[in-house]
N, C-alpha and C positions, 0 to 999 in steps of 0.2 A: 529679495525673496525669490524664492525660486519657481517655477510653474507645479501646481499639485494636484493630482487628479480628485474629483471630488468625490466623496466618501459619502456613500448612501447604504446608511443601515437600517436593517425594519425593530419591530419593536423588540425583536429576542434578542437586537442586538448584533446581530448577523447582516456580515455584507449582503447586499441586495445584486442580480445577475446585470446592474448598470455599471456596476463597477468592477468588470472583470479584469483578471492581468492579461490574459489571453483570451485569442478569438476562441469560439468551439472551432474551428478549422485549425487554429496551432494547435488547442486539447485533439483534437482528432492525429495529428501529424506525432503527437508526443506521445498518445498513446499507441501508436502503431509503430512504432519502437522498442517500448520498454514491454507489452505485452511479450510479443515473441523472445524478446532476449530476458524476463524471465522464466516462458516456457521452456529457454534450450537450459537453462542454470538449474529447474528444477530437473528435468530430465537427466542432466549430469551427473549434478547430487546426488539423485537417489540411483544413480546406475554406481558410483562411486563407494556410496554407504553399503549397498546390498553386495555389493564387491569384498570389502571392507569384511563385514558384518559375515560373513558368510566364509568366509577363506578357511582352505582346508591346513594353510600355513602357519595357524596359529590363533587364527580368527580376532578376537581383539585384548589378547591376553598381552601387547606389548604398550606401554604408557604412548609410542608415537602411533601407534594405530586407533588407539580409543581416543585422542587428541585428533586426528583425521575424521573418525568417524564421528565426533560430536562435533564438528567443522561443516560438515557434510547434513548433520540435522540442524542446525542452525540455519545455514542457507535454505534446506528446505522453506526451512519458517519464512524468510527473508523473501526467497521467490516465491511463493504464494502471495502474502502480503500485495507484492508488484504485481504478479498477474492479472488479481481480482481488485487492485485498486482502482482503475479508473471508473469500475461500475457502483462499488459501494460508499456513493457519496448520499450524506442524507438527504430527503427528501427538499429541505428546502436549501439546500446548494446546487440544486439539477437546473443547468443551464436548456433552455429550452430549446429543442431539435438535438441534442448530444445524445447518442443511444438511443434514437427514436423514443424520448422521454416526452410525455403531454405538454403543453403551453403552462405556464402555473395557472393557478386558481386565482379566481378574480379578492381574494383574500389574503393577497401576498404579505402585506404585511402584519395580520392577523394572526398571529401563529402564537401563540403559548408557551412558555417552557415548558409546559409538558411535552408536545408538540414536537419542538427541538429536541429532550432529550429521548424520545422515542426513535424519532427516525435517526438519530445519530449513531444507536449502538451498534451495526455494521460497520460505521465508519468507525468509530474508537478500538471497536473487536479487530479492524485490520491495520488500525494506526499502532495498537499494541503487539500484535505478530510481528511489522516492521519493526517497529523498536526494540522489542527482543530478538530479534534476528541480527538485527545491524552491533547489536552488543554483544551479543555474542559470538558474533563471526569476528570480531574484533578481537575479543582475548582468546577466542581460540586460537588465533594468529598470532598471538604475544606468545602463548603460549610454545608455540613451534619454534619462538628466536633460540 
């Protein structure tokens, strides 16, 4: 058998902050990565799109231009999504000291499903931007073979 780390879930279910995969120092290291390089990607996109979208050349009357520019909204979707991920984790996955977030509540494992599903809907509202981004910046890309 192989060594397993142990798995402490509270009662929603939900991993507890004993059993991280990362320190908050590597979340710290990773998010200071992927923030900036999705601020330059949204930046790009929408300098690209409004390029695009705007052009005195035809503007997006040609099928590869309107395939660009719905290339170019889609990444939008996709860099947001990354930008504002690292902060919108729910409330009871906030690793304590990450974002200057409080210690938890002496009721950590106390939590409800109501509970859970309350503070989760930032996180599902930007887990769903990503995943529609990432899909469609994919067949937009098919689309260009």
């Amino acid at each position: 058998a192989g060594t397993e780390l142990p798995q402490h879930r509270n009662k929603a279910g939900n991993m507890s902050s004993n059993s991280l995969l990362y320190s908050p120092s590597s979340l710290l290291a990773i998010a200071s990565v992927q923030v900036p390089a999705a601020g330059l990607s949204l930046i790009a996109s929408s300098a690209v799109a409004a390029m695009v979208g705007r052009s005195r050349n035809g503007g997006l009357r040609t099928p590869y231009r309107r395939i660009i520019f719905g290339l170019c909204i889609a990444d939008i979707l996709q860099s947001i999504a990354l930008l504002t991920g690292p902060w919108m984790l729910p409330s009871w996955a906030m690793i304590p000291g990450l974002w200057g977030s409080p210690p938890p509540l002496e009721k950590e494992d106390n939590f409800t499903q109501n509970d859970v599903e309350e503070s989760g809907i930032l996180c599902q509202l930007n887990g769903s931007f990503l995943h529609c981004g990432i899909l469609s910046v994919s067949m937009y890309t098919c689309l260009l073979c």
